[in-house]
LUMNUBA-721963 format. One record per residue (C-alpha): residue in three letters; residue number from 1; x negated, y negated, z negated. Coordinates in Angstrom, 3 decimals, decimal comma. Layout:
<nodes>
NODE   residuo   num          X          Y          Z
NODE       ALA   NUM          X          Y          Z
...
</nodes>
This chain:
<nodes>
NODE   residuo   num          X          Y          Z
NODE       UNK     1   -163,008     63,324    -63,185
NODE       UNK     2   -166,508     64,376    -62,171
NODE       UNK     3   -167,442     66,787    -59,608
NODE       UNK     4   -170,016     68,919    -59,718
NODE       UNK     5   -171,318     71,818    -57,272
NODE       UNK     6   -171,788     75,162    -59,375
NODE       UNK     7   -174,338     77,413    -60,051
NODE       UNK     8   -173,514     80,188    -57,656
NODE       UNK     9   -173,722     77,107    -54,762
NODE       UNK    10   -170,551     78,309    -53,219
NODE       UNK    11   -167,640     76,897    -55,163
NODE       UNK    12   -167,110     73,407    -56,950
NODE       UNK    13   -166,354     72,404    -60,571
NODE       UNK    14   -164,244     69,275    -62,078
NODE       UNK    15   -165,315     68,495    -65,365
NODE       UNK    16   -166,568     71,887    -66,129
NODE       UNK    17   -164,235     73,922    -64,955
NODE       UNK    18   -163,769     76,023    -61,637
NODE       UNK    19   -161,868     73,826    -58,999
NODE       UNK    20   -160,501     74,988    -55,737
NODE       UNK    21   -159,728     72,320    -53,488
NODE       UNK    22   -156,709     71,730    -52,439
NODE       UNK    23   -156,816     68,211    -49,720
NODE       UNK    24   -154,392     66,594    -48,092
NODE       UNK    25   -155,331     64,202    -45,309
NODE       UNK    26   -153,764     60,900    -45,554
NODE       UNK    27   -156,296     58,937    -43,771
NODE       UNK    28   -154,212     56,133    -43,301
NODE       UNK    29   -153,698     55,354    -46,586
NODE       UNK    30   -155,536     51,888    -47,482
NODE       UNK    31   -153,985     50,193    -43,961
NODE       UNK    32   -150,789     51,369    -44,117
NODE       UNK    33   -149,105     52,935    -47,240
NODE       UNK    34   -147,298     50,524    -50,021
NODE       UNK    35   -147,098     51,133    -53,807
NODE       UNK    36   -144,014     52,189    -53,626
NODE       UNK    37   -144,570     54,947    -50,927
NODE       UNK    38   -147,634     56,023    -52,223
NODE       UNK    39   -145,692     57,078    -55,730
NODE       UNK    40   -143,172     59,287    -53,937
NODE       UNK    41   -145,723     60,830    -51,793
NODE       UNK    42   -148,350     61,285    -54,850
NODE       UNK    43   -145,015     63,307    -56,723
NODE       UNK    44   -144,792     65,174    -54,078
NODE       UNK    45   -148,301     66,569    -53,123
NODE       UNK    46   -148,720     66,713    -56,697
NODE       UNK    47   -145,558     69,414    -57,422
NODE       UNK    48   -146,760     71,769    -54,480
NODE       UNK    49   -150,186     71,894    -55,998
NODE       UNK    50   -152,571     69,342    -54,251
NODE       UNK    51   -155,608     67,686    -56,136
NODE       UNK    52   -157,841     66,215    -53,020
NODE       UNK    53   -156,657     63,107    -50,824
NODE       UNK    54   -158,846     62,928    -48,051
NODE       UNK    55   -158,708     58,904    -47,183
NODE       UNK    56   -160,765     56,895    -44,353
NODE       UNK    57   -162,186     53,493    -46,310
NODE       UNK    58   -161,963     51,702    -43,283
NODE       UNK    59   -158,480     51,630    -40,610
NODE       UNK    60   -157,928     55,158    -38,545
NODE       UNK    61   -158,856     54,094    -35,107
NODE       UNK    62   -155,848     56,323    -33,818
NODE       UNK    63   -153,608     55,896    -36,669
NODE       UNK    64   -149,601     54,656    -36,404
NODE       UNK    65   -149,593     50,983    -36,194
NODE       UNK    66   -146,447     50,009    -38,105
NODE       UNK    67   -144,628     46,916    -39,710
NODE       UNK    68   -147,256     46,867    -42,892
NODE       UNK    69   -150,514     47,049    -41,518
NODE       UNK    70   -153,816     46,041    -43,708
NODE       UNK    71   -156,658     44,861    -42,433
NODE       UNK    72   -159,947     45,235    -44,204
NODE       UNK    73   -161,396     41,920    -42,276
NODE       UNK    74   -160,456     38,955    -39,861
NODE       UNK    75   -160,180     40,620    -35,955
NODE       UNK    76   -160,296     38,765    -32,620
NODE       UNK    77   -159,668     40,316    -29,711
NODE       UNK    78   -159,542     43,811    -31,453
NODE       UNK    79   -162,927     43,166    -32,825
NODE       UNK    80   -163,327     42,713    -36,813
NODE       UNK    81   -165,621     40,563    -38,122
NODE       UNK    82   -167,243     42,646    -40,996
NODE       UNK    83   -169,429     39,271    -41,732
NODE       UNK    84   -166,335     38,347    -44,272
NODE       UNK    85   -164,161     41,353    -46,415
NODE       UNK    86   -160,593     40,639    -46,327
NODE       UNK    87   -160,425     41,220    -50,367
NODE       UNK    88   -156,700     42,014    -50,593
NODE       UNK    89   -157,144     44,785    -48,823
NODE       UNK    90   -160,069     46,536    -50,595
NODE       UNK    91   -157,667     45,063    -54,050
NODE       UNK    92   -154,621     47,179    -52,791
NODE       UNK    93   -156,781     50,328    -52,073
NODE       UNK    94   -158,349     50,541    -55,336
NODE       UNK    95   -154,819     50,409    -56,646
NODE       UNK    96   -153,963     53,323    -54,622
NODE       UNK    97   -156,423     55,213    -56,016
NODE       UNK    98   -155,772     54,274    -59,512
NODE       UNK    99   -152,559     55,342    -58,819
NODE       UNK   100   -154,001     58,859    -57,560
NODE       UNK   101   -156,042     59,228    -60,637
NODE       UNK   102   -153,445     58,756    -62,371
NODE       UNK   103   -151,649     61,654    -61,193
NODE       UNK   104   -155,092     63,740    -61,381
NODE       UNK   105   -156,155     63,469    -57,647
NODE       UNK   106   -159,528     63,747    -56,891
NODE       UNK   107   -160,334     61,173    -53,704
NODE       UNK   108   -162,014     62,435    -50,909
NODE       UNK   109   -163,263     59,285    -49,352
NODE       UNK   110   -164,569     58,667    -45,380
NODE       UNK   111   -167,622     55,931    -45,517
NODE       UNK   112   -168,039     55,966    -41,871
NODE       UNK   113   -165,116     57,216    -39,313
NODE       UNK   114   -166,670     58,480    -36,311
NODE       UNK   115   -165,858     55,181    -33,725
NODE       UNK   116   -167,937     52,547    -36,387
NODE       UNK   117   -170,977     54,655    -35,523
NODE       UNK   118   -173,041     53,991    -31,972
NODE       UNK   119   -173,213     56,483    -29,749
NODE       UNK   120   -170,406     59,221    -30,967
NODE       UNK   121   -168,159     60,602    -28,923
NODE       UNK   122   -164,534     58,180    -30,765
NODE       UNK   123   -167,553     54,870    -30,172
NODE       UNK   124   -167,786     55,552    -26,417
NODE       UNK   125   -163,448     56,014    -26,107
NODE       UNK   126   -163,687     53,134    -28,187
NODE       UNK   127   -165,927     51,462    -25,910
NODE       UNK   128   -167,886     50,076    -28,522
NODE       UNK   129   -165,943     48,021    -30,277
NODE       UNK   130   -166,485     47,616    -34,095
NODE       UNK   131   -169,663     49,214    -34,614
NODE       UNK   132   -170,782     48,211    -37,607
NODE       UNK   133   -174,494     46,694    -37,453
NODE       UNK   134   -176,856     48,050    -39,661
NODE       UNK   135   -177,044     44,479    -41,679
NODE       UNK   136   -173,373     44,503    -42,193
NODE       UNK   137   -173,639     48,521    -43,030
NODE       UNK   138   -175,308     47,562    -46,458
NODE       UNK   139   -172,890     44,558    -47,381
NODE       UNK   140   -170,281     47,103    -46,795
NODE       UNK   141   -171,766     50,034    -48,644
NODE       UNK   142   -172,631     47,702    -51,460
NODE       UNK   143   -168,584     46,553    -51,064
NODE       UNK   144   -167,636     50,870    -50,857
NODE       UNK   145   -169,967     51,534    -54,876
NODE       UNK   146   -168,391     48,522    -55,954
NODE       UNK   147   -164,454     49,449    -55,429
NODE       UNK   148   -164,802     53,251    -55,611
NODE       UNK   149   -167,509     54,418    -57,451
NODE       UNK   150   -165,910     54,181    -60,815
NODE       UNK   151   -163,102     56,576    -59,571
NODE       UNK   152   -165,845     58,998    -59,025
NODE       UNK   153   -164,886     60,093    -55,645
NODE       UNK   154   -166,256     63,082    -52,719
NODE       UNK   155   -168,255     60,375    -50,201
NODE       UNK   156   -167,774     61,859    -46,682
NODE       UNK   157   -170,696     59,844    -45,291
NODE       UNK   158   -169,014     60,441    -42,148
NODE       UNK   159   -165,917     61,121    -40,268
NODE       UNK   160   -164,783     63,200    -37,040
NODE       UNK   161   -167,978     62,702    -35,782
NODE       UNK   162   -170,874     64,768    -32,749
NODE       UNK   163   -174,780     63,844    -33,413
NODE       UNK   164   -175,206     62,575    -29,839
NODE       UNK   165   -178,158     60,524    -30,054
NODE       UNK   166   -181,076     59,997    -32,832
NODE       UNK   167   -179,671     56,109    -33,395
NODE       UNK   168   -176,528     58,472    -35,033
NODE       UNK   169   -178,269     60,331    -37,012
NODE       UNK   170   -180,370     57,827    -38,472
NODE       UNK   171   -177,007     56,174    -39,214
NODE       UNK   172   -176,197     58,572    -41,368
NODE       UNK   173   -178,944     59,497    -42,889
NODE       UNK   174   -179,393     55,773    -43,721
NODE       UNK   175   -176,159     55,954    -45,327
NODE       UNK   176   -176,985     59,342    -47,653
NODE       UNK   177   -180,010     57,636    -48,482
NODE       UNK   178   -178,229     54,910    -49,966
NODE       UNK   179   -175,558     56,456    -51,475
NODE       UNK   180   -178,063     59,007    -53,184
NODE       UNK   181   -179,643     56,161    -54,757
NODE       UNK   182   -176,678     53,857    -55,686
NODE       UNK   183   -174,315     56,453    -56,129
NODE       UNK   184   -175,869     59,470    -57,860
NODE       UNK   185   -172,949     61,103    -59,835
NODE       UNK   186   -170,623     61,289    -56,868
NODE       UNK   187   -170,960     64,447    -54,574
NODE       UNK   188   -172,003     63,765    -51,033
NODE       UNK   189   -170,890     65,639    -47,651
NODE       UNK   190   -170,179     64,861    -44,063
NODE       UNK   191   -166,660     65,875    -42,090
NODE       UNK   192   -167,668     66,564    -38,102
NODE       UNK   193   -165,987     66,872    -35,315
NODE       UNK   194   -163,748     69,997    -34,272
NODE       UNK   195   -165,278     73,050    -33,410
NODE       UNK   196   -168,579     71,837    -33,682
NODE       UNK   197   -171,264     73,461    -35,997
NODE       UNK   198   -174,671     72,329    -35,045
NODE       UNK   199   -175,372     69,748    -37,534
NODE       UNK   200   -178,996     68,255    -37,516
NODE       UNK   201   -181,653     69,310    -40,492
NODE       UNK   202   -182,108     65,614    -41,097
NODE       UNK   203   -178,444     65,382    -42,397
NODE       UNK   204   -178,355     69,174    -43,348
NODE       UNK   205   -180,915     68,479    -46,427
NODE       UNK   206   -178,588     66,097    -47,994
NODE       UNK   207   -175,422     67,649    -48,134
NODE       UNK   208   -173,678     68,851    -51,409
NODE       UNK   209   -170,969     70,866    -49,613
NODE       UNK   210   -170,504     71,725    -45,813
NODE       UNK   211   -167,117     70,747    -44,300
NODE       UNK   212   -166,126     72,229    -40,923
NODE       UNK   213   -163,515     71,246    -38,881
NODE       UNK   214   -161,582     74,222    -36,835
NODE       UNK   215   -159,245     71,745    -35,315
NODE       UNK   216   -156,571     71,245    -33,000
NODE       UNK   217   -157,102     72,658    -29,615
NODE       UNK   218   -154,583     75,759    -29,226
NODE       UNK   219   -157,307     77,311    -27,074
NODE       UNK   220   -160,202     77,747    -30,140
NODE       UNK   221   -157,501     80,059    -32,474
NODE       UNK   222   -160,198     81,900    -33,645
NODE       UNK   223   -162,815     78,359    -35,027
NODE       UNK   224   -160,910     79,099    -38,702
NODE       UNK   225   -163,402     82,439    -39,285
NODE       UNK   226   -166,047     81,666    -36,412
NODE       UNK   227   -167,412     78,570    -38,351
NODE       UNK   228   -166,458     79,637    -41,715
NODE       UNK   229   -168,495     82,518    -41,322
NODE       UNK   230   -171,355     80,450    -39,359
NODE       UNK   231   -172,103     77,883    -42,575
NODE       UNK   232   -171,990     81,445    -44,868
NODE       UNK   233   -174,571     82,306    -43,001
NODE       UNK   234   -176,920     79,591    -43,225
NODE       UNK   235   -180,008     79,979    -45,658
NODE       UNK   236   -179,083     77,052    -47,210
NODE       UNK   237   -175,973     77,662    -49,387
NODE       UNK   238   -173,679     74,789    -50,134
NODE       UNK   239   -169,538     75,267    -50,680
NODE       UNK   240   -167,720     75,553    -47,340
NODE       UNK   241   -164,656     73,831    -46,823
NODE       UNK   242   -162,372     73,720    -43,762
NODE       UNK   243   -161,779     70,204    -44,326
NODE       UNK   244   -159,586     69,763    -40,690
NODE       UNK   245   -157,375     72,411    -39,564
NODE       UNK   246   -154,494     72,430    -36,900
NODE       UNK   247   -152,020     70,424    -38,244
NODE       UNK   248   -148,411     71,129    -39,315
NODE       UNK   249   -146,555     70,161    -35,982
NODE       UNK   250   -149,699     68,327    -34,223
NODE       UNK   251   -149,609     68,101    -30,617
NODE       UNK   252   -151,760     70,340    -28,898
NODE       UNK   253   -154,706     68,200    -28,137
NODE       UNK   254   -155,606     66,855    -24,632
NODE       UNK   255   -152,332     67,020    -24,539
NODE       UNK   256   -151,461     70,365    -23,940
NODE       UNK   257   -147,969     71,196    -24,446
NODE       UNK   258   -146,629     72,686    -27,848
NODE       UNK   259   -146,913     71,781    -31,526
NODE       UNK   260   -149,065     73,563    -34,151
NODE       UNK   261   -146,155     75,923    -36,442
NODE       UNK   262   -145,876     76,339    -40,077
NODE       UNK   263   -147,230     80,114    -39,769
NODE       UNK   264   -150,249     78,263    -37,399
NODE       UNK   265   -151,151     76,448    -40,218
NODE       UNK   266   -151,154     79,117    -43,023
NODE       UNK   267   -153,109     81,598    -40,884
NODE       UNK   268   -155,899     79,007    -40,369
NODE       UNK   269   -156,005     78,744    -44,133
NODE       UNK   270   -156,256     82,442    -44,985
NODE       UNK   271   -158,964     82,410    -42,428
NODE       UNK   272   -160,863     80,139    -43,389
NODE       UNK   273   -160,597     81,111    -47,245
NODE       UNK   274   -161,648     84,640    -46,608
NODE       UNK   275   -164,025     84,216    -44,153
NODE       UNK   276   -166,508     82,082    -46,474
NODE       UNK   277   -164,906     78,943    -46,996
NODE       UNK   278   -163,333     80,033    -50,266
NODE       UNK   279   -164,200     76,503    -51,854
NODE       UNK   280   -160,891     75,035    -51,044
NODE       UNK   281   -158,909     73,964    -48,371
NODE       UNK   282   -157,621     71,209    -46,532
NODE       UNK   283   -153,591     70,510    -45,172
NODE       UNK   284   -152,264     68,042    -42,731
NODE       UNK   285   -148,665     67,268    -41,635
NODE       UNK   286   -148,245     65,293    -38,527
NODE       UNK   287   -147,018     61,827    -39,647
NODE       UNK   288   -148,734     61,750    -42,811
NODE       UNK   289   -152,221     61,623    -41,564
NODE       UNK   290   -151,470     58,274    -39,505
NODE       UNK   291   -148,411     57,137    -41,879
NODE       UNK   292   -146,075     56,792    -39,343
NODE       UNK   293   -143,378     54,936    -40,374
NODE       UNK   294   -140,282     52,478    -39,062
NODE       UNK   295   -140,726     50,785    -35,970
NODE       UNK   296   -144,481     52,504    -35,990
NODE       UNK   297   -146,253     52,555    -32,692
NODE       UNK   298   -148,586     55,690    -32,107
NODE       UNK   299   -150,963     55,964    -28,859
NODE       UNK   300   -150,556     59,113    -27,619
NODE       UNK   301   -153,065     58,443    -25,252
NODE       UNK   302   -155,846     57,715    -28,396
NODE       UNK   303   -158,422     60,080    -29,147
NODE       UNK   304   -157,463     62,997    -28,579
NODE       UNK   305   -154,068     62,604    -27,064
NODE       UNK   306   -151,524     64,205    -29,111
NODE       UNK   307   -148,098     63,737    -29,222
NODE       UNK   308   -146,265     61,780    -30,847
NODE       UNK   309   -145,540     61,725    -34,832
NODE       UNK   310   -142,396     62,196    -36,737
NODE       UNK   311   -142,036     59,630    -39,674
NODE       UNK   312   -143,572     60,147    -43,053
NODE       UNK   313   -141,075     61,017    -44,855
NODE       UNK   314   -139,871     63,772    -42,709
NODE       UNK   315   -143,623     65,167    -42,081
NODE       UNK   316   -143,905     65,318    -46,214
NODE       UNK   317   -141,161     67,905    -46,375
NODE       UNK   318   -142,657     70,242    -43,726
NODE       UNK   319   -142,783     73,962    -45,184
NODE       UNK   320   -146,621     74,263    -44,555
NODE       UNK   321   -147,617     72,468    -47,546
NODE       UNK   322   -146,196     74,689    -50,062
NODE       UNK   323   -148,252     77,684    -48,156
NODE       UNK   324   -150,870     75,841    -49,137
NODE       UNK   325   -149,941     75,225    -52,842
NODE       UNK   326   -149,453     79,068    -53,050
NODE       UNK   327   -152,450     79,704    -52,136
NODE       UNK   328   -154,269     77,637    -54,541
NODE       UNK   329   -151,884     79,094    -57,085
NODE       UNK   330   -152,487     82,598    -56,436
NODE       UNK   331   -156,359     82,265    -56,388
NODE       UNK   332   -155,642     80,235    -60,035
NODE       UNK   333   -152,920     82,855    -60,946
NODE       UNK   334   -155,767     85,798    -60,260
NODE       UNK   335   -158,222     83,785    -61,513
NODE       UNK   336   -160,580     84,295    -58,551
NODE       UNK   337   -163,621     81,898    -57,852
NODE       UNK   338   -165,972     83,214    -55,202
NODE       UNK   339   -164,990     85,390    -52,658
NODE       UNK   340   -167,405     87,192    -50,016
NODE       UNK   341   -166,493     88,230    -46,539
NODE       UNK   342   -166,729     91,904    -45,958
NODE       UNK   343   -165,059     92,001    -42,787
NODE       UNK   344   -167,414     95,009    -41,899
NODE       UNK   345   -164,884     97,144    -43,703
NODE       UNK   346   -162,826     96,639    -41,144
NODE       UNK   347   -163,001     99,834    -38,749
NODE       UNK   348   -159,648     99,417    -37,064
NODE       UNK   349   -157,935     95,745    -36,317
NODE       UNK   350   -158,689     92,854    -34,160
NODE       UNK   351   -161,204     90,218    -35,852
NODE       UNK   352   -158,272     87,792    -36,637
NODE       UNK   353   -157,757     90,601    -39,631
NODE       UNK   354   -160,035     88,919    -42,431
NODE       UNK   355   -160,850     90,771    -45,594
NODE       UNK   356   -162,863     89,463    -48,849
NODE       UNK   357   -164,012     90,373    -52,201
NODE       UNK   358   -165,026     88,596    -55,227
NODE       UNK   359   -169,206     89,195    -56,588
NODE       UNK   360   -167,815     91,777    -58,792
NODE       UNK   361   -165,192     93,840    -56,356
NODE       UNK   362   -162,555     93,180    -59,143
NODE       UNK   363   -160,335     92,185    -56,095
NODE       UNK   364   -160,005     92,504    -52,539
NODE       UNK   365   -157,970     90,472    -50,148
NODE       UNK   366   -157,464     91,408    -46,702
NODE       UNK   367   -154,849     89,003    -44,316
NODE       UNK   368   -153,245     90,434    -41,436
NODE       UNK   369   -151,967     87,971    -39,028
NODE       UNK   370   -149,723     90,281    -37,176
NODE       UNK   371   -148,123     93,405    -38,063
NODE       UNK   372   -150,273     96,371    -37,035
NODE       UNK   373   -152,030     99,478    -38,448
NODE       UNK   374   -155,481     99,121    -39,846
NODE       UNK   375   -158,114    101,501    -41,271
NODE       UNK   376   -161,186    100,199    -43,815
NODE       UNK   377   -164,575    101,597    -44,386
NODE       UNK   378   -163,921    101,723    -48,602
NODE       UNK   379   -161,115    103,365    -50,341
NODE       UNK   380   -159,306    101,161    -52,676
NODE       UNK   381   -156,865    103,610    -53,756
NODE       UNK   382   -157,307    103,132    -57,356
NODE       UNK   383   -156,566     99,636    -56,996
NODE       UNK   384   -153,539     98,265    -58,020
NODE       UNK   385   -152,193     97,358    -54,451
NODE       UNK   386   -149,739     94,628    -53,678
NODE       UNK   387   -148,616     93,357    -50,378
NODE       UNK   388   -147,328     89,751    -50,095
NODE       UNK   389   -144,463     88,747    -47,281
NODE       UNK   390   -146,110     85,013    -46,868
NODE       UNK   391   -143,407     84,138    -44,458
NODE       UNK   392   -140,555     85,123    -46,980
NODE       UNK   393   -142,891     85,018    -50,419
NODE       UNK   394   -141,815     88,605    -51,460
NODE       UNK   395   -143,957     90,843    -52,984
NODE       UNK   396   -143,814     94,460    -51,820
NODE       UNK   397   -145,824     97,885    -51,936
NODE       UNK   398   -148,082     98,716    -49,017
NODE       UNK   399   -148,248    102,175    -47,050
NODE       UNK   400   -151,500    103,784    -46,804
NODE       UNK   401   -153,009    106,955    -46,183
NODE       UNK   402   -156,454    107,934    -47,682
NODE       UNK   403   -159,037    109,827    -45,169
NODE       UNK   404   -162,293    110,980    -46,710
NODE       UNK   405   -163,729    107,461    -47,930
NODE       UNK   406   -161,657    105,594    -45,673
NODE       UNK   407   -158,376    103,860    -45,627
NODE       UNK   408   -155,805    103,376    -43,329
NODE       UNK   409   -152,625    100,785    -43,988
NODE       UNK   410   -149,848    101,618    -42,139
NODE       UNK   411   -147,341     98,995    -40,321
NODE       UNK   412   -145,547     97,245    -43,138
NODE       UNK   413   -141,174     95,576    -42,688
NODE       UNK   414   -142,740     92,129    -42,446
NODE       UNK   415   -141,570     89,893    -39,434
NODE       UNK   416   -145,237     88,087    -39,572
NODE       UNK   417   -148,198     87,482    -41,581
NODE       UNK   418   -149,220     89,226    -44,566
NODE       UNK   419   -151,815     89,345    -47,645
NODE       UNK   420   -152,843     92,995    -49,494
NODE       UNK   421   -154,174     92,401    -52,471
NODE       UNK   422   -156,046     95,060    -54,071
NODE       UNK   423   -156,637     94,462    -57,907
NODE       UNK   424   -159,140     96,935    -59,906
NODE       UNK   425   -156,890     98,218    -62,784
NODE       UNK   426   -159,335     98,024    -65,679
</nodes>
């Protein structure tokens, strides 16, 4: 199923059609998931509404290590040696994703996880180990076309990863190079590190679609909109996806105390949908991303120190995920494409309040994270207007006043965070 970026350079297509996407990150898949698993999981993500599995080719650095654990070459002393492939491994991740297509997924797929690459900031926790020279980089990009290409699969060049030093970014811009000219029908993008948003030009110019990552540090609530609405803003326009939210019950990171909540989760997607990353979205559940399963071990003190995991099969019934599938539904339901921030509308409400529109104004969605009055620069009184409980999924009629050309909502019965929609009735 081929991807395409459309014309308006702000939302993606799948064979034609408009496609929002909808990820889930299992990174760990290829090391540690079996066939078996990987069905019941695939039903699963499938039924709520996911079409995107973002996947790391190579082992998660800070995954759960647990009784069934792949290995995509021989190691020695934690070191692989990428001068020889371990075949069965590449063998039983191109039956995943056959699997995967089979149930329509579309793979999202990391070439190069931040710690393979010299001089990031997971290389120097990793102190060094398996960086991948550049002679071995070809053999194994050669080995990536080879497996994947035919499943015609996002390439995320790179993964979790800073721009430290010009040796890393001519690492991956030695890598787009290549893929652009052994790989030309798949789409090409990069996934960096949290909060960041300085990426260099060099890399910049080869993009297809601009991932952010907002993260999981409880102190940065606000990186959802902040870098959504900083890659809007560039002159170059590519789709914007938040492809790394908080979590579903992550750890704080740095190991602060608390867990990421289910309404965490769905407010950074709103945010990040209405604040210019209304190409998709991406989910995670805590246990899913590493596969943690029996008798798995998890470093809490890896990376970025979270706590500790619950096991897979608990993390995959975590409520967040069908927040997620109802939002992809409701933007399919209302048949909405590309939406453009407009939070200058907003006269009265704190900046967490984000409001968009689609090209046309057929529809305007404004998210209110906490229960409050606010008052708009427009009047959409002659829109059909419909306020959505997202905690309890009812659907209810919002109070507002109308003063002059401006509009005020008044405090709604909600207990926490809601949607108005405002549909033109013609």
């Amino acid at each position: 199923m081929k991807l395409e970026v459309c014309s308006n350079n702000r939302t993606l297509l799948r064979e034609g059609e408009h496609f929002f996407y909808l990820a889930d990150t299992c990174w760990s898949a290829f090391t540690s998931i079996k066939e078996d698993e990987w069905v019941r999981y695939l039903k699963k993500r499938k039924a709520q509404g996911f079409n995107t599995l973002q996947i790391n080719i190579l082992p998660q650095w800070d995954r759960s290590r647990g009784i069934f654990d792949l290995q995509p070459a021989e190691q020695k002393d934690g070191q692989y040696d990428f001068s020889v492939w371990n075949e069965a491994y590449f063998e039983h991740a191109q039956t995943l994703c056959r699997i995967a297509q089979d149930y329509e997924f579309t793979l999202a797929l990391v070439v190069l996880w931040s710690n393979y690459v010299s001089g990031t900031w997971a290389s120097r926790m990793n102190k060094g180990k398996n960086i991948l020279s550049k002679e071995h980089r070809y053999l194994y990009y050669e080995k990536i076309i080879t497996t994947f290409d035919s499943f015609n699969p996002i390439y995320f060049i790179g993964g979790d990863t800073d721009f430290p030093t010009q040796e890393t970014i001519d690492t991956y811009v030695e890598a787009f190079e290549f893929f652009e000219k052994h790989s030309k029908d798949t789409l090409k993008t990069i996934h960096i590190k949290g909060r960041l948003q300085e990426i260099p030009e060099e890399i910049i110019e080869h993009l297809d679609i601009y991932l952010y990552q907002s993260g999981h540090n409880n102190a940065f609530l606000n990186m959802p909109y902040l870098l959504a609405e900083h890659f809007y803003q560039l002159e170059r326009q590519r789709p914007i996806i938040n492809s790394e939210p908080c979590y579903e019950q992550m750890g704080f990171a740095r190991q602060v105390y608390g867990r990421f909540s289910q309404r965490d989760v769905r407010k950074a997607a709103w945010q990040s949908v209405l604040s210019g990353g209304c190409a998709g979205i991406t989910y995670g559940a805590h246990g899913i991303w590493s596969w943690h399963g029996e008798e798995a071990a998890f470093a809490e003190d890896i990376g970025e120190a979270f706590d500790s995991p619950v096991h897979w099969e608990e993390a995959l019934q975590f409520p967040g995920a069908n927040d997620y599938g109802f939002l992809k539904q409701l933007v399919d339901l209302l048949r909405i494409q590309n939406l453009v921030p407009c939070n200058e509308y907003l006269l009265k409400g704190d900046e967490q309040i984000r409001l968009a529109k689609t090209v046309g104004e057929t529809h305007y969605f404004i998210y209110v994270p906490s229960n409050t009055t606010i008052r708009l620069a427009v009047d959409l009184s002659d829109y059909q207007l419909t306020l959505i409980d997202l905690k309890e999924n009812r659907l209810l009629k919002p109070s507002y006043e109308v003063d002059g050309n401006e509009m005020v909502f008044n405090t709604h019965s909600c207990l926490e965070d809601v949607l108005i929609i405002a549909q033109n009735k013609e």
